[in-house]
N, C-alpha and C positions, 0 to 999 in steps of 0.2 A: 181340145179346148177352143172354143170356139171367141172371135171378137167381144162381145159381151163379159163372158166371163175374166179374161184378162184383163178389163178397164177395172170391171168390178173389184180386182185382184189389186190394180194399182191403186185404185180409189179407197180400199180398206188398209193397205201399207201405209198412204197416206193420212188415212184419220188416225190411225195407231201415232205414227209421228206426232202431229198434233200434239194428241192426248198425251205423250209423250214430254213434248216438248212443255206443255202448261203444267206435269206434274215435277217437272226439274228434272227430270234425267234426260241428260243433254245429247250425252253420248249414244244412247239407244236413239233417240230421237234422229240424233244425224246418221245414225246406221239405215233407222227406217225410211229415211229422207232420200240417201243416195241409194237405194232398195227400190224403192220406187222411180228414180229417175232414170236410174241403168235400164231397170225393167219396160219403164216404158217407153224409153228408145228401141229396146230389143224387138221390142212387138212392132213398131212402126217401119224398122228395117226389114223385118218379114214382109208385113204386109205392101211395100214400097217393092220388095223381091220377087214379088208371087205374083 
Protein backbone atom coordinates (compact mmCIF):
# COMPACT_ATOMS: atom_id res chain seq x y z
CA UNK A 1 0.00 0.00 0.00
CA UNK A 2 1.45 2.64 -1.13
CA UNK A 3 1.32 6.78 0.56
CA UNK A 4 -1.86 7.76 -1.32
CA UNK A 5 -3.80 5.11 -0.53
CA UNK A 6 -3.29 5.08 3.36
CA UNK A 7 -4.28 9.12 3.48
CA UNK A 8 -7.10 7.99 1.26
CA UNK A 9 -7.80 5.16 3.97
CA UNK A 10 -7.52 7.77 6.95
CA UNK A 11 -9.54 10.42 5.04
CA UNK A 12 -12.64 7.90 4.57
CA UNK A 13 -12.40 6.70 8.52
CA UNK A 14 -12.56 10.17 8.93
CA UNK A 15 -15.74 11.14 6.81
CA UNK A 16 -17.34 7.86 8.33
CA UNK A 17 -16.88 9.60 11.80
CA UNK A 18 -18.31 12.72 10.78
CA UNK A 19 -21.27 11.06 9.23
CA UNK A 20 -21.24 9.38 12.29
CA UNK A 21 -21.03 11.76 14.64
CA UNK A 22 -23.98 14.26 12.84
CA UNK A 23 -26.23 10.88 12.75
CA UNK A 24 -26.00 10.57 16.78
CA UNK A 25 -24.09 7.52 17.21
CA UNK A 26 -21.49 8.85 19.37
CA UNK A 27 -19.80 5.94 20.34
CA UNK A 28 -19.03 4.58 16.69
CA UNK A 29 -18.07 8.05 15.79
CA UNK A 30 -15.30 8.09 18.62
CA UNK A 31 -14.17 4.48 17.61
CA UNK A 32 -13.80 5.94 14.10
CA UNK A 33 -12.30 9.04 15.45
CA UNK A 34 -9.41 7.25 17.43
CA UNK A 35 -9.22 4.81 14.23
CA UNK A 36 -8.15 7.20 12.31
CA UNK A 37 -5.80 9.04 14.61
CA UNK A 38 -3.80 5.92 15.78
CA UNK A 39 -3.76 5.16 12.02
CA UNK A 40 -2.43 8.02 11.07
CA UNK A 41 0.23 8.34 13.34
CA UNK A 42 1.20 4.60 12.44
CA UNK A 43 1.74 5.70 8.84
CA UNK A 44 3.85 8.82 9.83
CA UNK A 45 6.05 6.73 12.22
CA UNK A 46 6.82 4.54 9.20
CA UNK A 47 7.45 6.93 6.93
CA UNK A 48 9.66 9.07 9.54
CA UNK A 49 11.53 5.11 9.83
CA UNK A 50 12.10 4.47 6.48
Amino acid sequence: MNNINKFIVVGLIFIAGVGSFVAGQFIIATVLFATAAIYSNIVKRVKINS
